[in-house]
PyMOL Python script that loads the backbone (N, CA, C, O; Angstrom):
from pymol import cmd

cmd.read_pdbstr("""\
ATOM      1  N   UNK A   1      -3.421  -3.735 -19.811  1.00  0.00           N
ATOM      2  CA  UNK A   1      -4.815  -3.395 -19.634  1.00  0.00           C
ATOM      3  C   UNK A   1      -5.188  -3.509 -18.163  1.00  0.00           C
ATOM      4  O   UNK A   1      -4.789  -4.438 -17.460  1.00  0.00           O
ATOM      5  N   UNK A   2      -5.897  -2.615 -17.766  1.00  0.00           N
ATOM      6  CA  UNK A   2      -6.366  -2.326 -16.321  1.00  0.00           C
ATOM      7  C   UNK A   2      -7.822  -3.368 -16.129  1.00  0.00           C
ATOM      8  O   UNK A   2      -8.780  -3.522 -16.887  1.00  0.00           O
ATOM      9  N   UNK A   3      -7.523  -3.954 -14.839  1.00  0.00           N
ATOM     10  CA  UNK A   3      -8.580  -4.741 -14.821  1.00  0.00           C
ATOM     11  C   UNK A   3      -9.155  -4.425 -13.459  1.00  0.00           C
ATOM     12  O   UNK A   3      -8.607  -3.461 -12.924  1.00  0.00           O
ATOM     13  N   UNK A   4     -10.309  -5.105 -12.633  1.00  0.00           N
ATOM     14  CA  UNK A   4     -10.502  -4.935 -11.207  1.00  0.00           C
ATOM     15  C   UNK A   4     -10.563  -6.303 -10.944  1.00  0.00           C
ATOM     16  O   UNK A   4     -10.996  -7.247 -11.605  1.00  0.00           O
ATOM     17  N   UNK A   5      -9.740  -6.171  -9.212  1.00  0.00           N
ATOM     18  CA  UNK A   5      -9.294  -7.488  -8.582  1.00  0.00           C
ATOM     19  C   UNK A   5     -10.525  -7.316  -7.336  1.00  0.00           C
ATOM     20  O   UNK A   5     -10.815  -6.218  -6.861  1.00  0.00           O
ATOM     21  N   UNK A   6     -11.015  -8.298  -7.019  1.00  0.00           N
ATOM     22  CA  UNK A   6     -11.721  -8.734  -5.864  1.00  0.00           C
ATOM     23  C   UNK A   6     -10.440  -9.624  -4.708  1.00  0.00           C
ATOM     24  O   UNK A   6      -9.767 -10.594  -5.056  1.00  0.00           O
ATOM     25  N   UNK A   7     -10.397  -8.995  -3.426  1.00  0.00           N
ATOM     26  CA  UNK A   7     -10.257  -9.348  -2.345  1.00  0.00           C
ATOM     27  C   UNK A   7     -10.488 -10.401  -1.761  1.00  0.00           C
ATOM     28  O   UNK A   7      -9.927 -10.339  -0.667  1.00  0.00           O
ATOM     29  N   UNK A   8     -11.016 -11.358  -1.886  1.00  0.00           N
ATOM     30  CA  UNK A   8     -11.689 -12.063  -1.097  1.00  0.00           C
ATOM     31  C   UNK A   8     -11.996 -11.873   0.460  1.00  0.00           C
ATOM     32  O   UNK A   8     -13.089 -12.014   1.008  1.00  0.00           O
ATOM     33  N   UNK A   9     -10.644 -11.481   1.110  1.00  0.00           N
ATOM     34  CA  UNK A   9     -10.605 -11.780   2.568  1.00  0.00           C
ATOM     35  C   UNK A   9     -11.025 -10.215   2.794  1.00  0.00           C
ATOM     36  O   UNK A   9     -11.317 -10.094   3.984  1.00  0.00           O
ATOM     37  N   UNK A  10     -11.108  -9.477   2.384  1.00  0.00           N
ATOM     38  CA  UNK A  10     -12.000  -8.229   2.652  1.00  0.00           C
ATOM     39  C   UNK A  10     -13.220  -8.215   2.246  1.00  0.00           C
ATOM     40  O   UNK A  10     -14.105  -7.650   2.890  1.00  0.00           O
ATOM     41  N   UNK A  11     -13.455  -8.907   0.989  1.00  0.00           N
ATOM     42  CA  UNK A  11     -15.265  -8.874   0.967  1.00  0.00           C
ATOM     43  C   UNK A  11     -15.920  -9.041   2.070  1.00  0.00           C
ATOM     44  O   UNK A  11     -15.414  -9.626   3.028  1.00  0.00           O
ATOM     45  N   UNK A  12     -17.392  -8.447   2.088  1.00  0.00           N
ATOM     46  CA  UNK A  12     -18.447  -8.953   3.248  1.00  0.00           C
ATOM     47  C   UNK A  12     -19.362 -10.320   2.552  1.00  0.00           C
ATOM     48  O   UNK A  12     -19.848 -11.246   3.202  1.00  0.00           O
ATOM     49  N   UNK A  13     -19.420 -10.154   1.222  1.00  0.00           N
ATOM     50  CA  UNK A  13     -20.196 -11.124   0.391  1.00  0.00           C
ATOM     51  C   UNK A  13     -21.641 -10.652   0.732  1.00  0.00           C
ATOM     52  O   UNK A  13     -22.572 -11.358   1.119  1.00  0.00           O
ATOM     53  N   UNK A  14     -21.635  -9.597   0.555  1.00  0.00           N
ATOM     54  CA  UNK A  14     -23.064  -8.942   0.892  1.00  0.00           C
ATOM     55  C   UNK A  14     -24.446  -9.347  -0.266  1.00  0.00           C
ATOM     56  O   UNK A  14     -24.524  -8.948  -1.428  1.00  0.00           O
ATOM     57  N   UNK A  15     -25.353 -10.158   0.391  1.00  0.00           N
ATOM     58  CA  UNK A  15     -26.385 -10.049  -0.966  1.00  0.00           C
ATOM     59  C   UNK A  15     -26.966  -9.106  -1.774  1.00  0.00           C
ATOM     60  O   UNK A  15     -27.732  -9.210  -2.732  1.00  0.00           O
ATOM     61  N   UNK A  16     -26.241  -7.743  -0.971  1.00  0.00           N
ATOM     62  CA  UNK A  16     -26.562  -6.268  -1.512  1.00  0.00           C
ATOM     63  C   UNK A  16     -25.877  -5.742  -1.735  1.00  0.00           C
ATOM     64  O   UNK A  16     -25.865  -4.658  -1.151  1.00  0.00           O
ATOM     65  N   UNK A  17     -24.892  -5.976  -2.597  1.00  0.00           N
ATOM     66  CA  UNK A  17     -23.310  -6.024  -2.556  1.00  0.00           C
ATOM     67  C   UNK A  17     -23.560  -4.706  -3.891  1.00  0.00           C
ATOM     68  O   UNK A  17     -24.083  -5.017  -4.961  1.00  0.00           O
ATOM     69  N   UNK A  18     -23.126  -3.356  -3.617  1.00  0.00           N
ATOM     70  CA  UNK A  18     -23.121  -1.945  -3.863  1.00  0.00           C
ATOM     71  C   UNK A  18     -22.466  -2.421  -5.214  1.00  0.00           C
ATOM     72  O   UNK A  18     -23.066  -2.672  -6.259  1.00  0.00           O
ATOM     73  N   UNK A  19     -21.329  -2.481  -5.016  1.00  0.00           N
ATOM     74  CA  UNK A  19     -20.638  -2.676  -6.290  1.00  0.00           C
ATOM     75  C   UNK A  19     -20.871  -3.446  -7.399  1.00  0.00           C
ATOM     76  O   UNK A  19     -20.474  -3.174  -8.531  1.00  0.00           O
ATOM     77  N   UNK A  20     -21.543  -4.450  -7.066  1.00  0.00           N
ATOM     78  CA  UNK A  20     -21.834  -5.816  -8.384  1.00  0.00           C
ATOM     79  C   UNK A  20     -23.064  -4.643  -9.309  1.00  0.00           C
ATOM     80  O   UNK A  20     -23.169  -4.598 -10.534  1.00  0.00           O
ATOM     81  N   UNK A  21     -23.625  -4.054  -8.612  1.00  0.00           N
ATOM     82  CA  UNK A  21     -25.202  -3.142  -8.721  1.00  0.00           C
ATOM     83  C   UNK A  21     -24.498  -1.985  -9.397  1.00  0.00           C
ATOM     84  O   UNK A  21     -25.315  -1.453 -10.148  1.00  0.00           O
ATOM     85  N   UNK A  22     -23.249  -1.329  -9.453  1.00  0.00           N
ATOM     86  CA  UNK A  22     -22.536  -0.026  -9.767  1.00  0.00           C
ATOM     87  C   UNK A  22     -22.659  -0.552 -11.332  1.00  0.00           C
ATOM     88  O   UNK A  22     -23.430  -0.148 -12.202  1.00  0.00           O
ATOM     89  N   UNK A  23     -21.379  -1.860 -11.426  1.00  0.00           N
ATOM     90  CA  UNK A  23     -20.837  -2.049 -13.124  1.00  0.00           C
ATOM     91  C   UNK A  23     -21.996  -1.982 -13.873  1.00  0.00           C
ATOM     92  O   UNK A  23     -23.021  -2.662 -13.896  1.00  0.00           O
ATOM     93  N   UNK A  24     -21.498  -0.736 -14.654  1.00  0.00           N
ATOM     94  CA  UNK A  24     -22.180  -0.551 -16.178  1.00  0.00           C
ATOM     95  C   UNK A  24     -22.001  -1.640 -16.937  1.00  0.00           C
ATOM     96  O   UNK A  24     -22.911  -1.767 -17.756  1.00  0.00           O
ATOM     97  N   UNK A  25     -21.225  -2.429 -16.982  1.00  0.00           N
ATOM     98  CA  UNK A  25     -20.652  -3.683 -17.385  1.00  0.00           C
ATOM     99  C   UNK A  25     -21.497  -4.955 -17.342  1.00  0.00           C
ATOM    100  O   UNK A  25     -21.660  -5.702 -18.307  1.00  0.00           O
ATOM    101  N   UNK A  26     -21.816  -5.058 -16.597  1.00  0.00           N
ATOM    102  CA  UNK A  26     -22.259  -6.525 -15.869  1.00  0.00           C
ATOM    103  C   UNK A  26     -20.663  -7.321 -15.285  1.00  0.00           C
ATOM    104  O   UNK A  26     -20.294  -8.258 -15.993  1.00  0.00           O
ATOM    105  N   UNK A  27     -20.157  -7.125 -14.601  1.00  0.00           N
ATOM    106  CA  UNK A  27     -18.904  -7.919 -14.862  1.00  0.00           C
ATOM    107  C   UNK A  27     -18.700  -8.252 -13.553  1.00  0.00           C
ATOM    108  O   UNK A  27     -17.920  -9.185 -13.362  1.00  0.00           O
ATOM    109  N   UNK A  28     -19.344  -7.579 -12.327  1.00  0.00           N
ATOM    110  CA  UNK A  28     -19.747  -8.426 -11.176  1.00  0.00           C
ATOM    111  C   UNK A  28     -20.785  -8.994 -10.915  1.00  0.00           C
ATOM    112  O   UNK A  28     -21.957  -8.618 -10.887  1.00  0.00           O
ATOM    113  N   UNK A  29     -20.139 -10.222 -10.662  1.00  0.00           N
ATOM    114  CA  UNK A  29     -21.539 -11.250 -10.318  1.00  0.00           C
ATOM    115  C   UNK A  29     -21.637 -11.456  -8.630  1.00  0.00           C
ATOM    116  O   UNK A  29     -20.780 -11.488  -7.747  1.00  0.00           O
ATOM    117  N   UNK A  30     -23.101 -11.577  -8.634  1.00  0.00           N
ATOM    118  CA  UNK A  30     -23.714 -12.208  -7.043  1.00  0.00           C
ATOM    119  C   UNK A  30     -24.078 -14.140  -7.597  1.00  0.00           C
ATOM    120  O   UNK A  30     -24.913 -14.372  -8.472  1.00  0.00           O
ATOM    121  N   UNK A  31     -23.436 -15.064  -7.027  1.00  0.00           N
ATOM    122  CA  UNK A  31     -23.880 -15.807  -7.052  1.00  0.00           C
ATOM    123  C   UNK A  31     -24.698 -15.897  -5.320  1.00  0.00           C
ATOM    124  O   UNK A  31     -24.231 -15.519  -4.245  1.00  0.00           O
ATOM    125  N   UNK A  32     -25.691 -16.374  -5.540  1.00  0.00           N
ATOM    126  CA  UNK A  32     -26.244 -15.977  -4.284  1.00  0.00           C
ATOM    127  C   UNK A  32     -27.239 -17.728  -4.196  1.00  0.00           C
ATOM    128  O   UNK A  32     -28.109 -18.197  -4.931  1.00  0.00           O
ATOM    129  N   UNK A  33     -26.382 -18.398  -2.610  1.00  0.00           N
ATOM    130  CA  UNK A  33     -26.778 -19.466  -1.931  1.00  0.00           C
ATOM    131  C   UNK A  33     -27.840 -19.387  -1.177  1.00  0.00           C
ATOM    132  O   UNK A  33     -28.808 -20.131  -1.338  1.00  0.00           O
ATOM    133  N   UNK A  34     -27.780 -18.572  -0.369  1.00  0.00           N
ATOM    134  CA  UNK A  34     -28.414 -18.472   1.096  1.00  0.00           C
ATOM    135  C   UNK A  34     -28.340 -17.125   1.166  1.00  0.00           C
ATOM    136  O   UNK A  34     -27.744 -16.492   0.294  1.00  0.00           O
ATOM    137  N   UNK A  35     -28.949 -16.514   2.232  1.00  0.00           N
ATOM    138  CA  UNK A  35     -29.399 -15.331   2.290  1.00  0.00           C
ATOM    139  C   UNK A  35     -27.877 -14.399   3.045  1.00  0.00           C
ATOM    140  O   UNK A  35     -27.810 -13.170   3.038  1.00  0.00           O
ATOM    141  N   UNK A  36     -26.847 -15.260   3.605  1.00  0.00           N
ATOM    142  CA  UNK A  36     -25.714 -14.173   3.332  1.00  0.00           C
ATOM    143  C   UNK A  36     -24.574 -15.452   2.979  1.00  0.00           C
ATOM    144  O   UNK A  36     -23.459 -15.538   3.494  1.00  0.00           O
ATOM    145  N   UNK A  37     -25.037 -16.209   2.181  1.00  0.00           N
ATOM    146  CA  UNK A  37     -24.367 -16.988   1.660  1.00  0.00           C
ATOM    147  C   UNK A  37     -23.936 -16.768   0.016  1.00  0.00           C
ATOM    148  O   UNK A  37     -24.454 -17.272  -0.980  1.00  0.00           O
ATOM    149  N   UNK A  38     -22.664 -15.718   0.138  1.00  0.00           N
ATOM    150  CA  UNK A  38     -23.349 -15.407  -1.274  1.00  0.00           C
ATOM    151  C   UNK A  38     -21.533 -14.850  -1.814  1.00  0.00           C
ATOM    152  O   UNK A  38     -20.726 -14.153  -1.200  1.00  0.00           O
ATOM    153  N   UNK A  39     -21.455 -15.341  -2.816  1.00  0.00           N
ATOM    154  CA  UNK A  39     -19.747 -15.470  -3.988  1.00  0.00           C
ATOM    155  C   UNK A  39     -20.202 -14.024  -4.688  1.00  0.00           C
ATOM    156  O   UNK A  39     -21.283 -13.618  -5.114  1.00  0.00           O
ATOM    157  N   UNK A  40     -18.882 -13.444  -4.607  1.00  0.00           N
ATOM    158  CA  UNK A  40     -19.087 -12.151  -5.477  1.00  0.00           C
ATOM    159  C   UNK A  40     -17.651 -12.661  -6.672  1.00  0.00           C
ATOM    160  O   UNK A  40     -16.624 -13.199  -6.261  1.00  0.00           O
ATOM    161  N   UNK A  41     -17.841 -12.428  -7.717  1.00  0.00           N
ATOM    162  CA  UNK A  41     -16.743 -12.770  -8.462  1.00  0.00           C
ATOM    163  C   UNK A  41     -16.298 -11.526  -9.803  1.00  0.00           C
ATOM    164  O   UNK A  41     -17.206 -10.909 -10.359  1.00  0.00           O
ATOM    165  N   UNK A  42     -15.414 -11.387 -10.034  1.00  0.00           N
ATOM    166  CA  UNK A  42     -15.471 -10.318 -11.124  1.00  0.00           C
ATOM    167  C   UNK A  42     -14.988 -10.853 -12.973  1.00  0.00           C
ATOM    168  O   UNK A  42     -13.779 -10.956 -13.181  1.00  0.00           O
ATOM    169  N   UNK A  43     -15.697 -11.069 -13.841  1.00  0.00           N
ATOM    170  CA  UNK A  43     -15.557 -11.543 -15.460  1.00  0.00           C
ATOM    171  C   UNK A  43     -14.747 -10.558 -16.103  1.00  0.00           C
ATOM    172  O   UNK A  43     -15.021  -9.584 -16.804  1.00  0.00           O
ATOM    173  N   UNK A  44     -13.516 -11.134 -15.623  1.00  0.00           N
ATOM    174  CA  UNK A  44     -12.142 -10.423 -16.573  1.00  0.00           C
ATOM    175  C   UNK A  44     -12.432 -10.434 -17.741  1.00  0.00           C
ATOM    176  O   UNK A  44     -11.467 -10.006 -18.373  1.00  0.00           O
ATOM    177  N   UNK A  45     -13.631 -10.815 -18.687  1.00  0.00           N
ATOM    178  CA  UNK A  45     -13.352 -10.842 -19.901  1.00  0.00           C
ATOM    179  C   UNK A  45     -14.830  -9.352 -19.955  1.00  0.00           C
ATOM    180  O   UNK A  45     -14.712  -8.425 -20.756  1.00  0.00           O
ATOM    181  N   UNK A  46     -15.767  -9.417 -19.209  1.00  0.00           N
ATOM    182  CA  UNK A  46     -16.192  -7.947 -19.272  1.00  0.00           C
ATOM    183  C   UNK A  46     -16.184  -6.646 -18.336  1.00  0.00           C
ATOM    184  O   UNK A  46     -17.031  -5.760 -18.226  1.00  0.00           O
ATOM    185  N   UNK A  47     -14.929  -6.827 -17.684  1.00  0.00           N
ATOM    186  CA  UNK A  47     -14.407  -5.879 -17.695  1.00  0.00           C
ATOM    187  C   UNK A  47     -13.470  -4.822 -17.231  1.00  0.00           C
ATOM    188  O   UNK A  47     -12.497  -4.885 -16.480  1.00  0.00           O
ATOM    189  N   UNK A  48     -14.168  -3.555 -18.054  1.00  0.00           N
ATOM    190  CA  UNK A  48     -13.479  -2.150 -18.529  1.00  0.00           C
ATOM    191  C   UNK A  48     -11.999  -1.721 -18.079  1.00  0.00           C
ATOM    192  O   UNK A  48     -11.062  -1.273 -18.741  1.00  0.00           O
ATOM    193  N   UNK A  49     -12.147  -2.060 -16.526  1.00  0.00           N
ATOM    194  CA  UNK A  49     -11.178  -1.493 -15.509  1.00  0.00           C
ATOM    195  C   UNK A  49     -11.486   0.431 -15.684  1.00  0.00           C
ATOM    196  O   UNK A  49     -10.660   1.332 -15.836  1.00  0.00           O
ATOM    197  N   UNK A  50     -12.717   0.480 -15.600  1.00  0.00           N
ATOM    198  CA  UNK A  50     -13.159   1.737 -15.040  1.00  0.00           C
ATOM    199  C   UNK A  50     -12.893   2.362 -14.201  1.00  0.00           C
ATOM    200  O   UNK A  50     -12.654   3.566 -14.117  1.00  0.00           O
ATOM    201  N   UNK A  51     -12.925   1.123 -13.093  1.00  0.00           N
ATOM    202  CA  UNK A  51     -13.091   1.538 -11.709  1.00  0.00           C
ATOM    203  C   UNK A  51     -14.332   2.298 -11.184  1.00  0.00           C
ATOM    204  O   UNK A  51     -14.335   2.389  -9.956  1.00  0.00           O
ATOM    205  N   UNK A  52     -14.905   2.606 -11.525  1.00  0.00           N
ATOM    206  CA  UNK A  52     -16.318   2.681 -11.076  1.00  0.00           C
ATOM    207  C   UNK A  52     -16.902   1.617  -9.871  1.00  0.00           C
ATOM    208  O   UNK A  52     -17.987   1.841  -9.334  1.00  0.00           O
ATOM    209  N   UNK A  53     -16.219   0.655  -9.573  1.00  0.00           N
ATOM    210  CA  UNK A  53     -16.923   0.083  -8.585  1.00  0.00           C
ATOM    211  C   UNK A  53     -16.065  -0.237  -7.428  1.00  0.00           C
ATOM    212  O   UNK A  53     -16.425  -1.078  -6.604  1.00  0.00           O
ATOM    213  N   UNK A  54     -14.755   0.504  -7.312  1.00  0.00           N
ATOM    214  CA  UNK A  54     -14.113   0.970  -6.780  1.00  0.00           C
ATOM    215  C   UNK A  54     -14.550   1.660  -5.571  1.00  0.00           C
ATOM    216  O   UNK A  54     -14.232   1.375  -4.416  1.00  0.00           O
ATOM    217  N   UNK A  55     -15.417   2.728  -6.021  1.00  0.00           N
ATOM    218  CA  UNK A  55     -15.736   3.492  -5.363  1.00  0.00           C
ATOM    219  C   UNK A  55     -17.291   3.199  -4.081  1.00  0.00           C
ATOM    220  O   UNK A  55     -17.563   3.616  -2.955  1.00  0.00           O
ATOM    221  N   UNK A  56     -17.956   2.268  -5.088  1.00  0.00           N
ATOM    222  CA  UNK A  56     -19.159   1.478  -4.295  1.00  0.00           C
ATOM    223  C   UNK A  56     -18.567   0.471  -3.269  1.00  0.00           C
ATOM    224  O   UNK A  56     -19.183   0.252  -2.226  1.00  0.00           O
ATOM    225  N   UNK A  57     -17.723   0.029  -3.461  1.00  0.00           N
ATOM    226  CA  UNK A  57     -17.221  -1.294  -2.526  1.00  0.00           C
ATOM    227  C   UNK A  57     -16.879  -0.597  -0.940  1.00  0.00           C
ATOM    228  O   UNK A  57     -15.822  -0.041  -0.639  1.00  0.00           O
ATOM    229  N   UNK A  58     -17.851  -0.757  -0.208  1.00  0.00           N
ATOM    230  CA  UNK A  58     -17.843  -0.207   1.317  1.00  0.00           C
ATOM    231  C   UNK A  58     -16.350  -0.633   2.111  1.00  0.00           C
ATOM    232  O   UNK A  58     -15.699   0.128   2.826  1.00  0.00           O
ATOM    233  N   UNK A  59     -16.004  -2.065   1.774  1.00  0.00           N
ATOM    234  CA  UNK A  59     -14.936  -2.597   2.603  1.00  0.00           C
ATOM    235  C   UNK A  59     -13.874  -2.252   1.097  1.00  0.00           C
ATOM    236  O   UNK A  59     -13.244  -3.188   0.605  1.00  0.00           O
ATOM    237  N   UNK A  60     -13.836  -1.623   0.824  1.00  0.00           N
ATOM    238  CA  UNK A  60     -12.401  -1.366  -0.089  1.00  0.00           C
ATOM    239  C   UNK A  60     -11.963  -2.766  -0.854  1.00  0.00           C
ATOM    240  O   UNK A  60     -11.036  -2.632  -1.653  1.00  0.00           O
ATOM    241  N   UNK A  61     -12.513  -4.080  -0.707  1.00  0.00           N
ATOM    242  CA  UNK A  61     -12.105  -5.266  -1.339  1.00  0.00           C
ATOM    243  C   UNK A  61     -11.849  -5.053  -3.185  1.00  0.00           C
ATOM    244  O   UNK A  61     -11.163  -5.757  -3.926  1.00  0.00           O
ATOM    245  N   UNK A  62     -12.379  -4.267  -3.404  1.00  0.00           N
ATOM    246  CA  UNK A  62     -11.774  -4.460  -4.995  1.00  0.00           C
ATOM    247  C   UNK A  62     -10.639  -3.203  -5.301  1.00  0.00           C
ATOM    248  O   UNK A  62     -10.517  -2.290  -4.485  1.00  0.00           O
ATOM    249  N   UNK A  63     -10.169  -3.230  -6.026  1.00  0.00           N
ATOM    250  CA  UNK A  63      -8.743  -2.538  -6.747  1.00  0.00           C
ATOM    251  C   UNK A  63      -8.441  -3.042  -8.153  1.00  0.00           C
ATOM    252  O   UNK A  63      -8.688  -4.103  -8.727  1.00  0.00           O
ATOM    253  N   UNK A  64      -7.762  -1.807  -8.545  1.00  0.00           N
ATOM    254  CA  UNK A  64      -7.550  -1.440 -10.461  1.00  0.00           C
ATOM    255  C   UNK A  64      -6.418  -2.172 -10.287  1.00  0.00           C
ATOM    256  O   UNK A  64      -5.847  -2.202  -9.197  1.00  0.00           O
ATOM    257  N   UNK A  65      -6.007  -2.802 -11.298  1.00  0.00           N
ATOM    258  CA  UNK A  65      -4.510  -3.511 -11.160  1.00  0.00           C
ATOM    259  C   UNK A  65      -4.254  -3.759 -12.976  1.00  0.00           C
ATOM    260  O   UNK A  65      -4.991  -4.008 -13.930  1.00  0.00           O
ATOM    261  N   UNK A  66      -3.479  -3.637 -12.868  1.00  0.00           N
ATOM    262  CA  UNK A  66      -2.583  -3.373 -14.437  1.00  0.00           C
ATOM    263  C   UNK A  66      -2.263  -5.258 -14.657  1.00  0.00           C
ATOM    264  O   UNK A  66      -1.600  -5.981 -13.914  1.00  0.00           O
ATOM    265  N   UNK A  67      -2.798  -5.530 -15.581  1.00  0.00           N
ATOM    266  CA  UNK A  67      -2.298  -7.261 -15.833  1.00  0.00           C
ATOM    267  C   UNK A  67      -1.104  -7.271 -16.755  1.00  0.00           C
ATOM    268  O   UNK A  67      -0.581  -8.338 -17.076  1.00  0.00           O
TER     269      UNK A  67
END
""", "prot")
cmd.dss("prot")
cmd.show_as("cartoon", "prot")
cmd.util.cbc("prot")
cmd.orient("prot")
């Protein structure tokens, strides 16, 4: 099953982070500290591996990966 991987060291951790805002899913989260203090994480258990947010992610940090 195809899942999406988050980057870490390529994220920006943007509080406006395109992609968390794309998933039809809900399956990226903003935990959000401070105003660019902010964890993007992705809930392997919702989801799809669409890839749909693939395409929103400005710095390329996420990718489809086969588990």
């Amino acid at each position: 099953m195809k899942k999406a991987v988050l980057n870490k060291n390529l994220c920006d951790r943007s509080p406006f982070c395109p992609a968390s805002r794309s998933c039809k899913f809900g399956a990226i989260k903003r935990k959000v500290r401070g105003f660019f203090d902010v964890e993007i994480e992705i809930d392997k258990e919702k989801c799809t591996g669409c890839g749909g947010c693939t395409r929103y992610c400005p710095q390329g940090a996420i990718e489809i990966v086969e588990e």
